[in-house]
N, CA, C and O of each residue as an XYZ file, in Angstrom:
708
protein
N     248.503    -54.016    140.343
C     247.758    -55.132    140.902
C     246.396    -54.684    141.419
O     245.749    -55.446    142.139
N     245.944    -53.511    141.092
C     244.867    -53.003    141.378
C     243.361    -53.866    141.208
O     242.587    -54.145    142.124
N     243.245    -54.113    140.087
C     242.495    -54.577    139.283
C     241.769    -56.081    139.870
O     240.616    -56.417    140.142
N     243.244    -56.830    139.901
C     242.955    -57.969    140.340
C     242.587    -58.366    142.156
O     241.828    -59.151    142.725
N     243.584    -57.346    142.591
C     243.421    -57.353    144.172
C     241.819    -56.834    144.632
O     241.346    -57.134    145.728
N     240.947    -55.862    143.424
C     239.196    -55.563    143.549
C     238.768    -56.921    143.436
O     238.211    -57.437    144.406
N     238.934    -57.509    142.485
C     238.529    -58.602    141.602
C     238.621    -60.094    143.028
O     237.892    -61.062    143.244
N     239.511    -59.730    143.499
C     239.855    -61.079    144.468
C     238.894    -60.796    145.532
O     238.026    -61.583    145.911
N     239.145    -59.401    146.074
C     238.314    -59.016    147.609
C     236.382    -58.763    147.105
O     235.534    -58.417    147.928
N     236.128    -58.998    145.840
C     234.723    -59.620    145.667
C     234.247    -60.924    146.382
O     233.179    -61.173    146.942
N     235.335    -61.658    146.198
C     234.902    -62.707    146.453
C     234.488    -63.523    145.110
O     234.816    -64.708    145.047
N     234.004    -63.118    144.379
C     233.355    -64.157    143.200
C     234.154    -65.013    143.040
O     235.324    -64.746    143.316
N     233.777    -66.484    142.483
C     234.246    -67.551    142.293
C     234.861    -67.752    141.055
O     235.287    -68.825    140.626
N     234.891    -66.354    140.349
C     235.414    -66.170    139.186
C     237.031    -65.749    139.253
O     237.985    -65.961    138.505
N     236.862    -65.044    140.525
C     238.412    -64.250    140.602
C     239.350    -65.824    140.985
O     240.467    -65.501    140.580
N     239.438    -66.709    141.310
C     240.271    -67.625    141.776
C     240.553    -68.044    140.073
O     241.665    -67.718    139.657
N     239.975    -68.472    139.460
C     240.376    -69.016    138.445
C     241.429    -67.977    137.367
O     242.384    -68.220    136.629
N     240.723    -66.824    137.719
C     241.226    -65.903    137.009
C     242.686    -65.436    138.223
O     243.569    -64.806    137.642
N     242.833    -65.575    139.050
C     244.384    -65.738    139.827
C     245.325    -66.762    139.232
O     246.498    -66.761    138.858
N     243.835    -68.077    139.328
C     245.272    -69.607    138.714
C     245.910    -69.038    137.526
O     247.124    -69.181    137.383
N     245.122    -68.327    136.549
C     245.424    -68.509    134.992
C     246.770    -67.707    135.321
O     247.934    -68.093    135.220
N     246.154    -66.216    135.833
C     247.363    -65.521    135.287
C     248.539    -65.414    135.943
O     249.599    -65.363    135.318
N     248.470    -65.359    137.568
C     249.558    -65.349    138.363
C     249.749    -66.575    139.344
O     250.240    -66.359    140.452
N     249.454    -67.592    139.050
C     250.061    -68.711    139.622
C     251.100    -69.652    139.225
O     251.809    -70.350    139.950
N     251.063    -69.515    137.415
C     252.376    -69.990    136.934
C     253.394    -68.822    136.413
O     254.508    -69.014    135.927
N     252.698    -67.469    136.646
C     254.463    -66.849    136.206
C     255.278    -66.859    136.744
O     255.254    -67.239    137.914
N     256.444    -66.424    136.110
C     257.640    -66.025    136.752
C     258.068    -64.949    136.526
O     259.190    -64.670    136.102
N     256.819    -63.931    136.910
C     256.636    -62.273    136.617
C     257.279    -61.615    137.755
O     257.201    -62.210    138.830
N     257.839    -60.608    137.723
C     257.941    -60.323    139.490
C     257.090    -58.554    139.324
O     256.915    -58.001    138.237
N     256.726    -58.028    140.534
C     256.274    -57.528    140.007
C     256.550    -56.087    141.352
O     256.304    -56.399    142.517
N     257.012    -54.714    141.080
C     257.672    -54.071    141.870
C     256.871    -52.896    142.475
O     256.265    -52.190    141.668
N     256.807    -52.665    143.471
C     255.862    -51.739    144.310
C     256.793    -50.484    144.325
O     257.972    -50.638    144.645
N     256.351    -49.340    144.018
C     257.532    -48.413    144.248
C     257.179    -47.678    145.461
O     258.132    -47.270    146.125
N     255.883    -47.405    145.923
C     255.826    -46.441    147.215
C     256.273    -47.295    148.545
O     256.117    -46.863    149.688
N     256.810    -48.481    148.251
C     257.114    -49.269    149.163
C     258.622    -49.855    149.273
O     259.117    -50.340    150.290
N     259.300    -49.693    147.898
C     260.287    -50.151    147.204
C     260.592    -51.358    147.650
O     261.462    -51.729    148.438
N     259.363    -52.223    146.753
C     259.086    -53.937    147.476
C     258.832    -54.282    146.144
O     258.169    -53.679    145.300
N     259.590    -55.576    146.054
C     259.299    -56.081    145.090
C     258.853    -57.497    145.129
O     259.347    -58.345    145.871
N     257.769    -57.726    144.178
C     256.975    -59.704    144.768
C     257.197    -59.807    143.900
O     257.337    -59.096    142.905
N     257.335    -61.691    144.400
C     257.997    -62.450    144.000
C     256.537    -62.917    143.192
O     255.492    -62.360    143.530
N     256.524    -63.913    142.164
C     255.014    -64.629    141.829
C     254.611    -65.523    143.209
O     253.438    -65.882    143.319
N     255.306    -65.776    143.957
C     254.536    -66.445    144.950
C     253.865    -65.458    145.877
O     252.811    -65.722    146.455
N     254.585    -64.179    146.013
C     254.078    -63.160    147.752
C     253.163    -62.066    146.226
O     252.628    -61.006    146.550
N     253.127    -62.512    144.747
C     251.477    -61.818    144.071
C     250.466    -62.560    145.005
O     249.546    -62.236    145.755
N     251.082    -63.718    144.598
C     249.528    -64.840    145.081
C     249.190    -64.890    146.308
O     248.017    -65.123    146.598
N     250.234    -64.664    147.369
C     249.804    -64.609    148.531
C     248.730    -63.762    148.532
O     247.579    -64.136    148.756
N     249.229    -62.035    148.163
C     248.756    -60.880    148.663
C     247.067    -61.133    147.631
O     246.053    -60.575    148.052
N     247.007    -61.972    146.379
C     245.409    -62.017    146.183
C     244.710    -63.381    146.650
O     243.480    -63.347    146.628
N     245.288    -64.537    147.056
C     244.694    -65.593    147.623
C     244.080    -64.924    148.935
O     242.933    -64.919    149.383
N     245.523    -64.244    149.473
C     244.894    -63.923    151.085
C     243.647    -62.530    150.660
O     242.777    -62.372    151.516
N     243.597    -61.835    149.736
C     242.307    -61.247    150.075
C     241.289    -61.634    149.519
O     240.363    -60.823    149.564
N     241.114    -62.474    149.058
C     240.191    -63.539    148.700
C     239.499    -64.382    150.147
O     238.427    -64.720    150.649
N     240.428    -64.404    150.280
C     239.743    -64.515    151.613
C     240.091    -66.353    152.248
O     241.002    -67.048    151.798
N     239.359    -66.684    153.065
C     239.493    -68.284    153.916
C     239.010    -69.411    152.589
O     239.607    -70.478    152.445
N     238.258    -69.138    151.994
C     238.140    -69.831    150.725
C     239.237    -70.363    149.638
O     239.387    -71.429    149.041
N     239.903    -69.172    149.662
C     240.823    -69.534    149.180
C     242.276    -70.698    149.384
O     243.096    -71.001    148.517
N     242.214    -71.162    150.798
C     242.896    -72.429    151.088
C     242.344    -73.284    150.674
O     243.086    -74.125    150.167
N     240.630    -73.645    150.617
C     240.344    -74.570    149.912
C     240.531    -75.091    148.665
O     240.667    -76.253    148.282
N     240.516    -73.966    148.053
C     240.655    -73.788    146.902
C     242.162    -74.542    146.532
O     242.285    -75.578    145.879
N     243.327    -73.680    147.170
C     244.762    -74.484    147.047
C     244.590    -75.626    147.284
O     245.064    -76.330    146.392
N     243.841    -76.521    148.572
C     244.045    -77.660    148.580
C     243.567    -78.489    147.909
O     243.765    -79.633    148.319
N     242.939    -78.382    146.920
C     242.055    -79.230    145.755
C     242.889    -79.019    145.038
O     243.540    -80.058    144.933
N     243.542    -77.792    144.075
C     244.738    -77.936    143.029
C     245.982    -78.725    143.450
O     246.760    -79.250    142.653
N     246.079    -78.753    144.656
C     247.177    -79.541    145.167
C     246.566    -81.474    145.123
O     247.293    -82.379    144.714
N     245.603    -81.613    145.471
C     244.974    -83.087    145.281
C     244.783    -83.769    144.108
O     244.643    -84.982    143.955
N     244.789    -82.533    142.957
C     244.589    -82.557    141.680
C     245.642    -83.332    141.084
O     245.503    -84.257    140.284
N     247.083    -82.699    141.714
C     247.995    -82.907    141.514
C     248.621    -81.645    140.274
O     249.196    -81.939    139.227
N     248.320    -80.270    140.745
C     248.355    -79.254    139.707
C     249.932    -78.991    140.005
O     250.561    -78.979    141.063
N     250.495    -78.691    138.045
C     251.892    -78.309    138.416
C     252.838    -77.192    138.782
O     253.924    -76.792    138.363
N     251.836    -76.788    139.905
C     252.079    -75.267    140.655
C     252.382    -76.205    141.862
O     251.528    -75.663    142.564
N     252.831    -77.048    142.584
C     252.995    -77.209    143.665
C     253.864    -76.757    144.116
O     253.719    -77.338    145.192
N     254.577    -76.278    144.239
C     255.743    -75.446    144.987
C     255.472    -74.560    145.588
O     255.631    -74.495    146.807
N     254.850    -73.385    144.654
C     254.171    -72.553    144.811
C     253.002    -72.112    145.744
O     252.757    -71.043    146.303
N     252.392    -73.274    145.714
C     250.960    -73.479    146.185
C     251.624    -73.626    147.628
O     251.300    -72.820    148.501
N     252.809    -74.925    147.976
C     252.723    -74.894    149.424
C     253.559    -73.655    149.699
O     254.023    -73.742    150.836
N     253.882    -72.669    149.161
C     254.892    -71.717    149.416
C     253.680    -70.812    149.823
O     253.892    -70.320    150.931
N     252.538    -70.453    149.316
C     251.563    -69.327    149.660
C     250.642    -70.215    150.451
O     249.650    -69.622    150.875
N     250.725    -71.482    150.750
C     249.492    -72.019    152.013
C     250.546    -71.800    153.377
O     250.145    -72.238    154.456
N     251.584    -71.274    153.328
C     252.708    -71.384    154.131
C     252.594    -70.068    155.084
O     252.807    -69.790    156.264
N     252.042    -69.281    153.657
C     251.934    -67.825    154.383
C     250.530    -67.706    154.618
O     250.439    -67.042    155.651
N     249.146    -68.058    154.121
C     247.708    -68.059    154.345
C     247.075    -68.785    154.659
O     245.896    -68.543    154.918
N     247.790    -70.363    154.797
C     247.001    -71.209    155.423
C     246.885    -71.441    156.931
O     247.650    -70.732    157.586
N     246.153    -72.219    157.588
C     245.676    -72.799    158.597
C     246.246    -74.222    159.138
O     247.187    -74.869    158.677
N     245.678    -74.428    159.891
C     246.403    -75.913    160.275
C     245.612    -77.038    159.649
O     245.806    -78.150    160.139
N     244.784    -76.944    158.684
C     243.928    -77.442    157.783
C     244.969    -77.648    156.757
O     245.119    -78.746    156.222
N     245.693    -76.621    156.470
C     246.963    -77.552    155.392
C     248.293    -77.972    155.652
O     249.216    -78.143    154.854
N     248.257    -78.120    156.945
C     249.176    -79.160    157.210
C     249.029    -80.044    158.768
O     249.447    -79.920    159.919
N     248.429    -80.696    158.224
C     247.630    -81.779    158.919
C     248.507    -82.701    159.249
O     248.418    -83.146    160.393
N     249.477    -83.181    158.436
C     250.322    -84.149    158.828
C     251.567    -83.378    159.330
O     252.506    -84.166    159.440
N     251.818    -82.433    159.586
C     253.185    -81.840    160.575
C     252.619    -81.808    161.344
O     253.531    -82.019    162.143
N     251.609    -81.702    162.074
C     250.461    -81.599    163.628
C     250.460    -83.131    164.019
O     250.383    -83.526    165.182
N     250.554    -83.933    162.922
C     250.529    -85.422    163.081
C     251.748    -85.920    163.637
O     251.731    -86.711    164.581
N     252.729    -85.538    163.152
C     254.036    -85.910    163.728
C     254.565    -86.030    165.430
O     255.340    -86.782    166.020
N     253.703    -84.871    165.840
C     253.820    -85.188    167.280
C     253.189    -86.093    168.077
O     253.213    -86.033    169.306
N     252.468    -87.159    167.266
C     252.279    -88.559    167.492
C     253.160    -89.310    167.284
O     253.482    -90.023    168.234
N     253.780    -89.441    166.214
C     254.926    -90.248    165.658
C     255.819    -90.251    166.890
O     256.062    -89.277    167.603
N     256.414    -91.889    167.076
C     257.237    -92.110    168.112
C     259.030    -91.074    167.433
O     259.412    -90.336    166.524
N     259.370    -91.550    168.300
C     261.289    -91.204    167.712
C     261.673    -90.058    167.825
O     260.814    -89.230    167.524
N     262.714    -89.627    168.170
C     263.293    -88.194    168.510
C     262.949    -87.541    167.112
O     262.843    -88.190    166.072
N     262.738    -85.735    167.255
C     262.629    -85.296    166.004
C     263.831    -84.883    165.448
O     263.819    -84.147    164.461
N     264.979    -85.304    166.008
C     266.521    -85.034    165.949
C     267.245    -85.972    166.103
O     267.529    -86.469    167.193
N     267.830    -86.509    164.483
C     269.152    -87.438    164.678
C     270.414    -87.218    163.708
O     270.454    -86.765    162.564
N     271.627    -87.785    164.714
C     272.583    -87.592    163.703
C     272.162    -88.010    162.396
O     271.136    -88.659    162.189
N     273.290    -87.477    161.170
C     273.212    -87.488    160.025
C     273.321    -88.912    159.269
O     272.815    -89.272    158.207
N     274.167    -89.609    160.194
C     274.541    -91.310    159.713
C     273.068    -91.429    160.242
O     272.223    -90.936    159.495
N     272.612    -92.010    161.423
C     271.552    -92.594    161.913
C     270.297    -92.312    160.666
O     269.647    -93.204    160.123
N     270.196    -91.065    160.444
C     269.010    -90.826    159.387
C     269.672    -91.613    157.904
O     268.781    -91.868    157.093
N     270.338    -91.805    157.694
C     270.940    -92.190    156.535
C     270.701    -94.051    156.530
O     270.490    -94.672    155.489
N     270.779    -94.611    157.715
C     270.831    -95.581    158.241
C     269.209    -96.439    157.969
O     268.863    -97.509    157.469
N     268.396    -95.045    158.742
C     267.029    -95.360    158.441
C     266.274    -95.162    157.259
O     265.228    -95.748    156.980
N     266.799    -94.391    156.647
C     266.082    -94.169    155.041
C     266.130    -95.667    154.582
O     265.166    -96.194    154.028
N     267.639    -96.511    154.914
C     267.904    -97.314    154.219
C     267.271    -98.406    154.548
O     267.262    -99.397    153.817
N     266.572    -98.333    155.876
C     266.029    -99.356    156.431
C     264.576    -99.612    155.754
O     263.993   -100.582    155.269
N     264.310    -98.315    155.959
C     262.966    -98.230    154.965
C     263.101    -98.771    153.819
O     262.217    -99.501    153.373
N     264.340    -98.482    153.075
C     263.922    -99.203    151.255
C     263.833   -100.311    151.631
O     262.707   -100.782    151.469
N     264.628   -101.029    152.127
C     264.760   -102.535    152.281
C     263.100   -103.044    152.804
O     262.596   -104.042    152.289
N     262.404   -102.290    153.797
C     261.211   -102.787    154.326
C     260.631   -101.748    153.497
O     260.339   -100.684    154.043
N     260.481   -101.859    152.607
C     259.139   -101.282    151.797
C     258.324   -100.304    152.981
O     257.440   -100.616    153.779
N     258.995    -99.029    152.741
C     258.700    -97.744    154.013
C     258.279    -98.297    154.826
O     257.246    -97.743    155.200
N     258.548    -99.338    155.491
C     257.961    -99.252    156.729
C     258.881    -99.046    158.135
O     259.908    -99.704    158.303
N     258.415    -98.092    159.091
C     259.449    -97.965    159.825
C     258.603    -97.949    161.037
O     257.388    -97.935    160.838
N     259.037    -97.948    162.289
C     258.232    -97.364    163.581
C     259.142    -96.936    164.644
O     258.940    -96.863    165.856
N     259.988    -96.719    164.083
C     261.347    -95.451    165.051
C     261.320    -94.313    164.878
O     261.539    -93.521    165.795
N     260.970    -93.848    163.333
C     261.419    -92.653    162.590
C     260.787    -91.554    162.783
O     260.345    -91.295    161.664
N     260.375    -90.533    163.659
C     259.940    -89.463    163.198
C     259.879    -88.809    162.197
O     260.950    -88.267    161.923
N     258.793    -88.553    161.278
C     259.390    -87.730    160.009
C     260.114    -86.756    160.108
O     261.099    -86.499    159.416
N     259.623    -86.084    161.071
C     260.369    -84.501    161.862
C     261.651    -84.926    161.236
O     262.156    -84.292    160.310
N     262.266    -86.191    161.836
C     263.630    -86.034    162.088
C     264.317    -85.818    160.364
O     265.324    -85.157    160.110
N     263.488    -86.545    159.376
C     264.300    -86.335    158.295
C     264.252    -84.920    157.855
O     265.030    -84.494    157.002
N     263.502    -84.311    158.330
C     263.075    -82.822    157.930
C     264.401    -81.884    158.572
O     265.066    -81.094    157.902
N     264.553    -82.114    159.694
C     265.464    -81.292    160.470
C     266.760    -82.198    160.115
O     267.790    -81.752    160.620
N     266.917    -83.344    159.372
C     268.342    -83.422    159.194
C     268.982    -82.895    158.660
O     268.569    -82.120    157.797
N     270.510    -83.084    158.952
C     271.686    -82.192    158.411
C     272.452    -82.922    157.241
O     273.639    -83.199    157.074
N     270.985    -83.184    156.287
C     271.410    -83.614    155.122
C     271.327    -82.725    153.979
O     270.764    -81.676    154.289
N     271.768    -82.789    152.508
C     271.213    -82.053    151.726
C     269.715    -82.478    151.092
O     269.244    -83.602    150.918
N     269.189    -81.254    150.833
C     267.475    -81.678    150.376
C     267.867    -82.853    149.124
O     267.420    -83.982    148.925
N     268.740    -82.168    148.514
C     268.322    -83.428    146.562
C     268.530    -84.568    147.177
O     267.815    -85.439    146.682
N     269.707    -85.260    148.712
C     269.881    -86.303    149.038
C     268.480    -86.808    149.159
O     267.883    -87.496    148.331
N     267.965    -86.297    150.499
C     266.782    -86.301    151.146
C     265.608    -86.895    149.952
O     265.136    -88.033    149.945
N     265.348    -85.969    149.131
C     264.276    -86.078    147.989
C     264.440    -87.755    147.193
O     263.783    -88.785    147.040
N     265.436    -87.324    146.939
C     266.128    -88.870    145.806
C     265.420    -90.216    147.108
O     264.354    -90.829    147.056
N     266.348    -90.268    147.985
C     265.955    -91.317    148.579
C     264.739    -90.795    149.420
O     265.011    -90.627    150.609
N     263.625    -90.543    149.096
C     262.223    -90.478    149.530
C     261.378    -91.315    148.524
O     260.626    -92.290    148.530
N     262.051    -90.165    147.423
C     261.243    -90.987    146.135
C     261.513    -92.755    145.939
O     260.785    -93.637    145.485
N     262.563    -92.772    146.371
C     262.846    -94.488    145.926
C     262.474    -95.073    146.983
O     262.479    -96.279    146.738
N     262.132    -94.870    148.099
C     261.869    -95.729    149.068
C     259.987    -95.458    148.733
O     259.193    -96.398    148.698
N     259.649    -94.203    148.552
C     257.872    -94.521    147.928
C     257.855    -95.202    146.947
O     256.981    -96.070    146.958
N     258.561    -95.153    145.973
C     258.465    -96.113    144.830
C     258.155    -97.743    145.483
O     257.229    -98.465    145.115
N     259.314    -98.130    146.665
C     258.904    -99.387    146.890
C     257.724    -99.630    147.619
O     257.102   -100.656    147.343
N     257.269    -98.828    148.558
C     256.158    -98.854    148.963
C     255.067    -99.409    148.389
O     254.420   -100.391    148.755
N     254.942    -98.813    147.611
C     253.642    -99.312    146.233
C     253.947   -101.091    146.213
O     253.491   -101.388    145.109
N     254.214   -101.762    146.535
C     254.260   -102.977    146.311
C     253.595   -103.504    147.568
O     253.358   -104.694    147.775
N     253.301   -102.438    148.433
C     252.566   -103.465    149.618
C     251.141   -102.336    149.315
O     251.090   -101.120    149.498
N     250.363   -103.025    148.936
C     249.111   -102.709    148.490
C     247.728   -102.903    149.822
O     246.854   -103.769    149.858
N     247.974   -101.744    150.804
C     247.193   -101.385    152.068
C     247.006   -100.233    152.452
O     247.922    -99.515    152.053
N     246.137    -99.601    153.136
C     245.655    -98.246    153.852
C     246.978    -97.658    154.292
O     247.436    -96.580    153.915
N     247.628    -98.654    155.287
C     249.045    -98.112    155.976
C     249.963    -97.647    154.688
O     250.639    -96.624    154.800
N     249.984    -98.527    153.271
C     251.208    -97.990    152.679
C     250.744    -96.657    151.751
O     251.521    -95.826    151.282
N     248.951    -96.673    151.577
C     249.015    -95.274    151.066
C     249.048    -94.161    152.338
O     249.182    -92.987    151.990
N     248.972    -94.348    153.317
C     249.634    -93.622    154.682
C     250.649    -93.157    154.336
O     250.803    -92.017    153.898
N     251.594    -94.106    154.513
C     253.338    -94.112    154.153
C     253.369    -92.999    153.004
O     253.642    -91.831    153.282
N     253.045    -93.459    151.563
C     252.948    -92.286    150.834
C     252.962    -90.842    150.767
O     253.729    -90.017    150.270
N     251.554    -90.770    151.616
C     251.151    -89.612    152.254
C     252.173    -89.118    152.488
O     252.635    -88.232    151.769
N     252.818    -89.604    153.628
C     253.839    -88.637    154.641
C     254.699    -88.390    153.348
O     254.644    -87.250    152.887
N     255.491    -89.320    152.702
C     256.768    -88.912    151.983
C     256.133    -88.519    151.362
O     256.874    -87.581    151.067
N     255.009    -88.288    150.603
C     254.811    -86.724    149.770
C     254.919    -85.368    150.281
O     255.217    -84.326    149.697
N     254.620    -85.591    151.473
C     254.439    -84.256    152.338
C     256.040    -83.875    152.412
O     256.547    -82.870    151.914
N     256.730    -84.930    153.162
C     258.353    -84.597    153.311
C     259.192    -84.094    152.010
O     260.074    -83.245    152.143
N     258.843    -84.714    150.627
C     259.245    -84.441    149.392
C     258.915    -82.947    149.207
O     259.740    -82.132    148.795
N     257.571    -82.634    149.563
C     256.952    -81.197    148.939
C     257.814    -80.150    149.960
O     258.590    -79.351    149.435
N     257.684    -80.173    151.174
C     257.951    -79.565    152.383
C     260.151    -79.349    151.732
O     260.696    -78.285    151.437
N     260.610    -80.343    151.733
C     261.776    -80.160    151.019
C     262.155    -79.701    149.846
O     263.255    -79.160    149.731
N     261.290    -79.848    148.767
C     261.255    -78.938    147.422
C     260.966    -77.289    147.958
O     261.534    -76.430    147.282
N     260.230    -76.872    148.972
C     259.966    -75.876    148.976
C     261.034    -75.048    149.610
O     261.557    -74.026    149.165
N     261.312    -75.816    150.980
C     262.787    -75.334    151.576
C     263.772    -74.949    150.539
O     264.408    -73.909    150.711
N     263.985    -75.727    149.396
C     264.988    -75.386    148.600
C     265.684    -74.332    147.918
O     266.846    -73.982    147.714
N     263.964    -73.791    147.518
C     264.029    -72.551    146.891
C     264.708    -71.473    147.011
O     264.499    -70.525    146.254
């Protein structure tokens, strides 16, 4: 990783692209022996995003807006190099009314409340679906179908709504791993 880790700590605006191409979609792993460490393709990208330097979150957060199909990935290494610049809406949550902790029925209760009201809720902490003691594919499935209905109320608040359950969807795909 020599090569590329010079190539990143330049700085040039060349080395990021040349990170996306080659080590952002493998599934290379790649083994350190004076360390007997072995990375994963996500802790490559960490170790050349992060010497790339503060630029380089920007950078993730535009492939992520893009909608690039590295997202997993991407929030898996803004996890380890980012700032509170990429996650803006977990800092947000401690606005959100509602305990960030509920039983497992109660959250189950409210997901459902949401489909029925086209996401709209004002009890729910997102926190709380995050920390429930549900399984993620549950969690995910009914995120996605309750954003799906969302889209039918066509306002600022429901691409809000969105927002969050993308964040909760991504934030749970990543836990998974």
């Amino acid at each position: 990783m020599n090569f590329p880790t010079v190539f990143a700590a330049s700085h040039d605006t060349h080395a990021l692209a040349l990170i996306d191409r080659s080590f952002l979609a493998t599934k290379q792993q790649i083994f350190i022996p004076q360390h007997a460490l072995t990375l994963s393709p996500a802790l490559m990208c960490v170790f050349l995003y992060g010497v790339y330097g503060p630029a380089s979150e920007d950078h993730l957060l535009r492939l992520l807006e893009q909608g690039n199909e590295n997202a997993k990935i991407i929030l898996e290494i803004l996890a380890w190099i980012g700032t509170d610049k990429s996650i803006p809406l977990a800092k947000k949550f401690d606005t959100f009314p509602g305990e960030k902790t509920l039983p497992p029925d109660t959250v189950k209760q409210r997901l459902a409340g949401m489909y029925e009201n086209y996401g709209q809720d004002t009890r729910t902490n997102p926190a709380a679906i995050l920390n429930a003691d549900l399984s993620g594919d549950y969690l995910i499935t009914e995120l996605a179908k309750i954003r799906s209905h969302m889209f039918h109320r066509i306002s600022d608040e429901a691409l809000e709504d969105v927002r969050i359950s993308n964040f909760l969807i991504y934030a749970l795909l990543f836990w998974q791993q």
